[in-house]
C-alpha positions in Angstrom: 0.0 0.0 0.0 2.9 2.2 1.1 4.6 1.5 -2.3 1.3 1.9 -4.6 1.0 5.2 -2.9 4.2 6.9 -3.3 4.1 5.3 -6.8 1.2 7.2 -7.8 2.2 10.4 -5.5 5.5 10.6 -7.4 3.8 10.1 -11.1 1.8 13.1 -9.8 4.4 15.4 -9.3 6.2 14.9 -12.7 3.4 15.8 -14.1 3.1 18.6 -12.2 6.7 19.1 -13.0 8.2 19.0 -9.7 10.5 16.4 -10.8 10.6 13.0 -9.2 13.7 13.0 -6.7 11.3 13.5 -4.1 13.4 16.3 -2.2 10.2 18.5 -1.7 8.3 16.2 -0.1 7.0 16.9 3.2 6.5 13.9 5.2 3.7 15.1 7.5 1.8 15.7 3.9 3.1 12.5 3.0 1.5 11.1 5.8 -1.7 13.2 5.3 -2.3 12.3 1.9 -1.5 8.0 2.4 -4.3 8.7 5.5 -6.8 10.6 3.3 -6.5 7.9 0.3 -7.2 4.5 1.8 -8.7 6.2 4.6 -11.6 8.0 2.0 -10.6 7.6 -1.2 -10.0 4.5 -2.5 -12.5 2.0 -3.1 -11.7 -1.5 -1.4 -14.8 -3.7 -3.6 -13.6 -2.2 -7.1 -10.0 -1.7 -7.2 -6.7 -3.4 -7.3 -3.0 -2.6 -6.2 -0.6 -3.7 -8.9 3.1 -2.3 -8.2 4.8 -3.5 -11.3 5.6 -1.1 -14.4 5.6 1.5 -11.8 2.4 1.3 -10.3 -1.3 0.8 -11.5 -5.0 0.2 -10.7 -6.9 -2.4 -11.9 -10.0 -3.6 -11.9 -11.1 -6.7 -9.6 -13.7 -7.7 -11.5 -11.7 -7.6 -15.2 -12.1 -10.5 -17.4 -8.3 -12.0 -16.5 -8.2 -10.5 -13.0 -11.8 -11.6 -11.5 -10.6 -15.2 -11.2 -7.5 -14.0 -8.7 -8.9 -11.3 -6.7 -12.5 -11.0 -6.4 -13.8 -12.6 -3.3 -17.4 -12.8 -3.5 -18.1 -13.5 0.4 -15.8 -10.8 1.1 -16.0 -7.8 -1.5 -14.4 -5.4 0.8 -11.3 -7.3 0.5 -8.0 -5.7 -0.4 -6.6 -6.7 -3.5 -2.4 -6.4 -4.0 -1.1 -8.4 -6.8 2.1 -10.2 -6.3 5.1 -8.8 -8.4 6.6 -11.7 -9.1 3.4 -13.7 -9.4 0.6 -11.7 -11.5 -2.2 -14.5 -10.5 -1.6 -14.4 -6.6 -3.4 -11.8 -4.5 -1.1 -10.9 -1.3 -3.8 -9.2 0.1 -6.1 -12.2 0.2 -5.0 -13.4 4.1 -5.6 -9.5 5.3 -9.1 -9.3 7.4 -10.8 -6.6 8.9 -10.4 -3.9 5.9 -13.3 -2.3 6.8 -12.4 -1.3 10.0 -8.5 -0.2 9.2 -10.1 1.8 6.5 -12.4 3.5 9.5 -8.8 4.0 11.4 -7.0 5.8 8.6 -10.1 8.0 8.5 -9.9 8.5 11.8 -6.2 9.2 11.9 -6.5 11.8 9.1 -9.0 13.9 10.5 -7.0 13.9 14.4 -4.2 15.2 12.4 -6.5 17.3 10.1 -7.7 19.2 12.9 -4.0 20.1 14.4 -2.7 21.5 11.3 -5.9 23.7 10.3 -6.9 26.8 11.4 -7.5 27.2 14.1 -4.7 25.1 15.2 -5.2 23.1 18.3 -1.9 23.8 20.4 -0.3 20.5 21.2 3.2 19.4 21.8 3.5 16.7 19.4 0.8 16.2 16.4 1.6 12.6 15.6 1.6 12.2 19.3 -2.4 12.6 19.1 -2.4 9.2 16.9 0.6 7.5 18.3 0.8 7.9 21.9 4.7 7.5 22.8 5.7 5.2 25.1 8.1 5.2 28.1 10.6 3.5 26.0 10.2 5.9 23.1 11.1 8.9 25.6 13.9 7.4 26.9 15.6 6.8 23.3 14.6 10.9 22.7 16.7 11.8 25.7 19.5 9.4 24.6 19.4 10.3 21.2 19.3 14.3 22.3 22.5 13.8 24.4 24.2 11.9 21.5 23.5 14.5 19.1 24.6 17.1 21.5 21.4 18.8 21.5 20.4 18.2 25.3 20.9 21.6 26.3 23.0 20.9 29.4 25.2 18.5 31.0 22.2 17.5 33.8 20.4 16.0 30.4 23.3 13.8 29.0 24.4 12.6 32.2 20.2 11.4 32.4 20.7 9.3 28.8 23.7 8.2 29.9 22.4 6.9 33.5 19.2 5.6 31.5 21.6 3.8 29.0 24.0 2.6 31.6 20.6 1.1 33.6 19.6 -0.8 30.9 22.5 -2.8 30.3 23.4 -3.1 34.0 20.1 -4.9 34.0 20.6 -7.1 31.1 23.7 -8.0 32.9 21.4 -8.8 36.5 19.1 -10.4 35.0 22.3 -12.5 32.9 23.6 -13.1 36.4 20.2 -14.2 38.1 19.7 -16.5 35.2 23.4 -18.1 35.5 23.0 -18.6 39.1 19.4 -20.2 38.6 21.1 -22.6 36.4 24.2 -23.4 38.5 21.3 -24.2 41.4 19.4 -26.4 39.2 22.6 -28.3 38.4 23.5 -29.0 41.9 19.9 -29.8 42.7 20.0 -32.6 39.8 23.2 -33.9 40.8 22.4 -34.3 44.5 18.8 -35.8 43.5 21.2 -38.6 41.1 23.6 -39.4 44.2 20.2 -39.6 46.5 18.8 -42.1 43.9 22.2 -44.1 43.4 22.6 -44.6 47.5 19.1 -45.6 47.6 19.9 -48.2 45.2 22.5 -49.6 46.7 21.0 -50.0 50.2 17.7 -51.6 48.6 19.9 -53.9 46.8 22.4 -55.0 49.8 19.0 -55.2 52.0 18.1 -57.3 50.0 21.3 -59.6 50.0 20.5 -59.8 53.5 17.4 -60.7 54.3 17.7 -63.5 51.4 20.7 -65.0 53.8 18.8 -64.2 56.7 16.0 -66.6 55.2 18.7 -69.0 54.2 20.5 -69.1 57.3 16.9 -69.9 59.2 15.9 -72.7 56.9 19.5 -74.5 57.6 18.5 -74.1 61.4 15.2 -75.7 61.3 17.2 -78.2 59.1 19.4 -79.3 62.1 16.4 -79.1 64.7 14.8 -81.2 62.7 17.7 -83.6 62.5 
């Protein structure tokens, strides 16, 4: 889908004559437009994704593509023909199309409404449809302090703590795991040596009580006598 759409995006612009290098693009329009097309535009029951000879539509239902990619319990289905396989629809296994298709819509109009007037005030627009995580924040801080753009030193010596954290707890948890192991070694071999001695004393107890039952019977032999 990505590689239909800047395809056709980049078709666009030659003809527009902005050349096709793509050094004017603006990703956040980028993004806009890919949201506003399969979010609104395109039409999921009538049209196929073909990305060979630089990128085309087709029809689902044409007379030597209805065989391949119409579905007719599932219409809404996307249809992306295989490059290297004309006759095999990639998009066949992809469910819910419907709903993504609500999502992107979704997504284009947050966005929409941050970068219209009257602009909402936020401190990160593609924060309102990605929510980062605590993970993500932490590699900003790092990657600030790397860049040398942390403003002071109170900031690097942060991404470096956070940094240093990290792998100090790799190596914990490498530590925890080795000495778990180590245990569970010992434990087997003592449970082995348990088993072996408990071998050996059923086996010699047994010696014995067969001469004890020996040794009897020759007794009642000579009383007998």
């Amino acid at each position: 889908m990505i590689v239909s759409f800047l395809q056709h995006r980049s078709r666009g612009d030659l003809n527009r004559g902005y050349g096709g290098s793509g050094q004017h693009f603006n990703l956040g329009s980028l993004l806009l437009d890919f949201l506003e097309l399969y979010g609104f535009d395109f039409n999921y029951v009538t049209t196929g994704i073909s990305v060979r000879h630089d990128g085309y539509y087709f029809p689902k239902g044409q007379l030597d593509k209805k065989e391949y990619f119409w579905q007719p319990n599932r219409p809404s289905s996307i249809a992306v023909e295989n490059p290297l396989d004309p006759t095999m629809d990639v998009g066949a296994g992809a469910y819910r199309i419907q709903m993504i298709s609500r999502v992107l819509e979704h997504a284009f109009k947050t966005l929409l409404a941050y970068v219209s007037e009257p602009m909402e005030e936020t401190d990160s627009i593609l924060a309102r449809i990605l929510p980062p995580t605590e993970e993500m924040a932490k590699r900003r801080v790092l990657k600030d302090a790397l860049e040398g753009r942390g403003g002071d030193d109170g900031v690097q010596n942060e991404a470096v703590a956070a940094s240093a954290g990290n792998s100090g707890n790799g190596g914990g948890n490498d530590k925890q795991r080795g000495a778990k192991q180590r245990k569970e070694k010992r434990h087997s071999k003592n449970w082995n040596k348990n088993k072996d001695n408990k071998k050996r004393r059923h086996s010699s107890g047994g010696g014995g009580n067969d001469y004890a039952g020996a040794k009897s019977k020759s007794k009642k032999k000579r009383k007998s006598k």
